[in-house]
N, C-alpha and C positions, 0 to 999 in steps of 0.2 A: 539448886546446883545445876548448872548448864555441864552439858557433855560434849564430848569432843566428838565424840562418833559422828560420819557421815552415813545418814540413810541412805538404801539403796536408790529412791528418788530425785536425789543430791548427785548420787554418784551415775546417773545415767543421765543427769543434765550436762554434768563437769566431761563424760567422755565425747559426747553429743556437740559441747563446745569446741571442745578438741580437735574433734574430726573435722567443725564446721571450719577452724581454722587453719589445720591444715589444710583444707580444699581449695578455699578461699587464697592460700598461698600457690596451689600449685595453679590453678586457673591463673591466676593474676600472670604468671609463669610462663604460660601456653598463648603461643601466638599462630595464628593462620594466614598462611596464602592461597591465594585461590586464582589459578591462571587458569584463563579459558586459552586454549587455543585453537582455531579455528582450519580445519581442513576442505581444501577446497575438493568438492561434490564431483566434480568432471571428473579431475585427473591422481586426485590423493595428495598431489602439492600442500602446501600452507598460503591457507586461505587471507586473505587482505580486507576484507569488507564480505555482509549479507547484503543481497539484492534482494529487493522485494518489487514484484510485475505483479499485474493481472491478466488473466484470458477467461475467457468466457463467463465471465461473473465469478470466478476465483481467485483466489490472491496467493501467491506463490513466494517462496525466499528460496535463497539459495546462496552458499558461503561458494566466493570465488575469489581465483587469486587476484591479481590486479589483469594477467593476459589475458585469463577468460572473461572476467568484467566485460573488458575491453570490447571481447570480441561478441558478447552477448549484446550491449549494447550498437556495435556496431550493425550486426546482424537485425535489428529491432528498429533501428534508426529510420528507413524508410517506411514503416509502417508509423512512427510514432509520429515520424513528419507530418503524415496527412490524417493523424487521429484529432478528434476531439476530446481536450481532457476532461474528467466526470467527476462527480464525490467530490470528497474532501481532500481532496488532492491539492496538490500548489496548483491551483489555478493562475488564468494567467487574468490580468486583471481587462476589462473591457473599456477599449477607445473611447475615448471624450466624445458625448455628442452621441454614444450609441444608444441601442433600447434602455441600456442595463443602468443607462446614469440617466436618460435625460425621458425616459419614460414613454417615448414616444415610438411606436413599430417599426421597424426594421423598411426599407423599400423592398415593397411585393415582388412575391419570385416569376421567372415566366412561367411555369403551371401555372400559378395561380390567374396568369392572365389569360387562359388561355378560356374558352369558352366551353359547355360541357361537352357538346358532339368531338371539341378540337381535344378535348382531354380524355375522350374514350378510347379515339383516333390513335393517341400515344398510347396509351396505355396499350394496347394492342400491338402497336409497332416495339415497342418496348419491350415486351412481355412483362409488365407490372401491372396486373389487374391489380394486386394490394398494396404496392408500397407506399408508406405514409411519407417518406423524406424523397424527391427528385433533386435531384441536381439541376443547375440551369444549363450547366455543358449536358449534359442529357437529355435536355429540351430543346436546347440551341442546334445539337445534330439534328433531331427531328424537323427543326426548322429550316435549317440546309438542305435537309436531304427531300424538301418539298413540301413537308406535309403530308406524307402519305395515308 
């Protein structure tokens, strides 16, 4: 003879199911938004964009509106004019015909032509006993200015 009785084992499956289906309803149910919004650092405004710079071997972000962008960039511009870009950065791609495509060395700087007593000479006049990068407009004044 079978019995009708649910065993407690039965009956902590069947509420177990229960639950799992109501859950499962109300999840299904439950929706999220998630707005970032962005306040700009300077002045407390609403932010338009994160900048991200470097200096000194750091790297820096910073949430601005679009007039401080503006004016951060603007501000940067004449340093960035005469900078060299590094890393992984958007590089800019190197002229047909230069080192970087056709393998062949750059034409020598004027230090480098200069002789070694002509390169102590500058370096003295200069004050650069260590700098490893000259400039040629830095050599070329020396050369103006006599050779002293």
């Amino acid at each position: 003879m079978v019995s009708n009785r649910i065993t407690p084992g039965a009956r902590r499956l069947a509420v177990h199911l229960e639950w799992a289906n109501q859950f499962s309803r109300y999840a299904a149910a439950m929706a999220k938004t998630v707005v970032t919004q962005l306040t700009d650092d300077i002045d407390g405004s609403e932010a338009e964009e994160t900048v991200v710079f470097g200096l000194d071997g750091k790297t820096y972000e910073i949430d601005l509106s679009k007039k401080n962008a503006a004016a951060l960039r603007k501000a940067l511009a004449v340093y960035v004019e005469h900078a060299r870009p590094t890393g992984r950065g958007s590089r800019r791609r190197a002229p047909q015909g230069s080192r970087a495509t056709s393998g062949r060395r750059s034409a020598k700087t004027l230090f480098s032509q200069l002789d070694a007593e002509e390169k102590e000479r500058f370096r003295a006049w200069a004050d650069m006993p260590t700098a490893r990068r000259i400039s040629d407009a830095r050599v070329q004044e020396w050369i103006d200015a006599g050779r002293p």
